[in-house]
N, C-alpha and C positions, 0 to 999 in steps of 0.2 A: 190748550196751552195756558198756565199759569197764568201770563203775563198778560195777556187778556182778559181775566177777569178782573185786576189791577191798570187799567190800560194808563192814567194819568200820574203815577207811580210811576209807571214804567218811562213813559214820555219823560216825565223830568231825572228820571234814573239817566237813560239814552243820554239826554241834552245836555247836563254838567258833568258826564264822563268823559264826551268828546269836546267840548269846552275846556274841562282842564288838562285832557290827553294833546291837543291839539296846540294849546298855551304853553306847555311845558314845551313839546317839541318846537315854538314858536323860537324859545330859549336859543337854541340849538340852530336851527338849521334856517333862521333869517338870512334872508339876501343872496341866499345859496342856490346852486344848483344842484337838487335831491337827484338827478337821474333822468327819473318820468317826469317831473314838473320843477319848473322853478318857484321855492317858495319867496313866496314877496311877503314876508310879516312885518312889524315893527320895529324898526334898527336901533333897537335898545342900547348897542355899545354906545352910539352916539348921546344918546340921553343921558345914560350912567355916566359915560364920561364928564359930561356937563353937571351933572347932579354930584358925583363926583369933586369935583373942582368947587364947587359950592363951599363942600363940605370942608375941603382943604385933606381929602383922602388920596393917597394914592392912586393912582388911575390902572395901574396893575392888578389892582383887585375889583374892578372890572368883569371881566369873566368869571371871576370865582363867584361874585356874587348871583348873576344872572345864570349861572350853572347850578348852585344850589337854589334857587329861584323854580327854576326847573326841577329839580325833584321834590322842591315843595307841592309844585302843583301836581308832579306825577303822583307824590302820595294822598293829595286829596281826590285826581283818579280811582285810585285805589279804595277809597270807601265806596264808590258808587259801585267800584267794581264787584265789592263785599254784598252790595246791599242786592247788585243786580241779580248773583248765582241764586241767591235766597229765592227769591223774585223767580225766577227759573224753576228752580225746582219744588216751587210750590211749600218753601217750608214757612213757617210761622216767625215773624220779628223783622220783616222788610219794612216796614213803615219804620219801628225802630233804626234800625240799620240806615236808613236812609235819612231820618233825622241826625243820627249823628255825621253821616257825610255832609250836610246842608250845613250843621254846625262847624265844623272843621274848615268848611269851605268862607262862610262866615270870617271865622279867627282868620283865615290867610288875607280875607277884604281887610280886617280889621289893622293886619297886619300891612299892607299895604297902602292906607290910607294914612296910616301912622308917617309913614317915610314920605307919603304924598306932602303932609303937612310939612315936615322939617324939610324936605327941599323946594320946597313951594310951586308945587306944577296943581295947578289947580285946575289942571285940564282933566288930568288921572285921577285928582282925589273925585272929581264929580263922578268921572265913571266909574269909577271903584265903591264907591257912596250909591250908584244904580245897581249894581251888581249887588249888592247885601239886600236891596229894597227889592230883589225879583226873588233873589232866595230865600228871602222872608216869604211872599205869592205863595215861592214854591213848598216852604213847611205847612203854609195853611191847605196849598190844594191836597197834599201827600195827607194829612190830618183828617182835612174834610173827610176824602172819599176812605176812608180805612174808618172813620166816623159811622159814615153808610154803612162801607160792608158791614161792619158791624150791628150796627139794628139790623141789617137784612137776613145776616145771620142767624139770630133773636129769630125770626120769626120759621123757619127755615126747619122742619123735620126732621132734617137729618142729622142734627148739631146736637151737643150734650144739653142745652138748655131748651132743650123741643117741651117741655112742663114750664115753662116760664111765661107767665108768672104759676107761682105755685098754685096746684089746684087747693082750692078751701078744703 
């Protein structure tokens, strides 16, 4: 399997797909009863509302925001999701791919810390301020180990640069 020869790639591929999978659905389905479990996440209306009010915004918009909120997160899902098929089927540009998920995901912290500041919850910007410092971690280890494969490759028979370095 592919993804095993990538395994810390793959680990941080796995972990901010269902971190933003899970955060988005957060959006949505707080306080609720899904069926099979009740989810107990973050009662953001009540926040928004208050940050909200802050702001001297409507509180009708509310929902709209933390719904689009939600497909933010869904489409930085979706890079990892991008990055993860790659990563699967063994084709060439997952590290790539997964750098620009890391970045995107970044922009949404950045995005996020922004609005932390202007309503002043300085509880969110520090977590949100963590969350860019672990996915920074996570572009150095995706680096590092694509770093390795890479020399290991170099040395490696089977590869087009099996003469490398050139013979004299």
């Amino acid at each position: 399997m592919h993804a095993l020869r990538q395994p810390i790639t793959a680990v941080v591929i796995v972990f901010w797909f269902f971190f933003w999978l899970l955060n988005g659905l957060d959006k949505f389905f707080a306080r609720q009863n899904v069926g099979f479990v009740h989810w107990w996440g973050n009662h953001r209306v009540e926040k928004f509302t208050m940050y909200f009010d802050r702001l001297a915004l409507d509180p009708a918009l509310v929902e709209a925001t933390l719904i689009f909120a939600g497909f933010v997160e869904f489409g930085a899902a979706g890079f990892f999701v991008w990055a993860a098929i790659r990563l699967l089927r063994g084709e060439p540009g997952v590290a790539y791919r997964t750098d620009l998920a890391i970045t995107v995901s970044i922009a949404v912290f950045l995005g996020f810390t922004i609005f932390d500041v202007i309503v002043g919850d300085r509880a969110e910007l520090l977590e949100h301020s963590t969350y860019i410092g672990v996915l920074l971690v996570s572009f150095l280890a995706v680096s590092a180990e694509s770093f390795f494969r890479h020399l290991k490759d170099l040395d490696s028979q089977s590869t087009l640069n099996r003469h490398y370095p050139p013979k004299a």
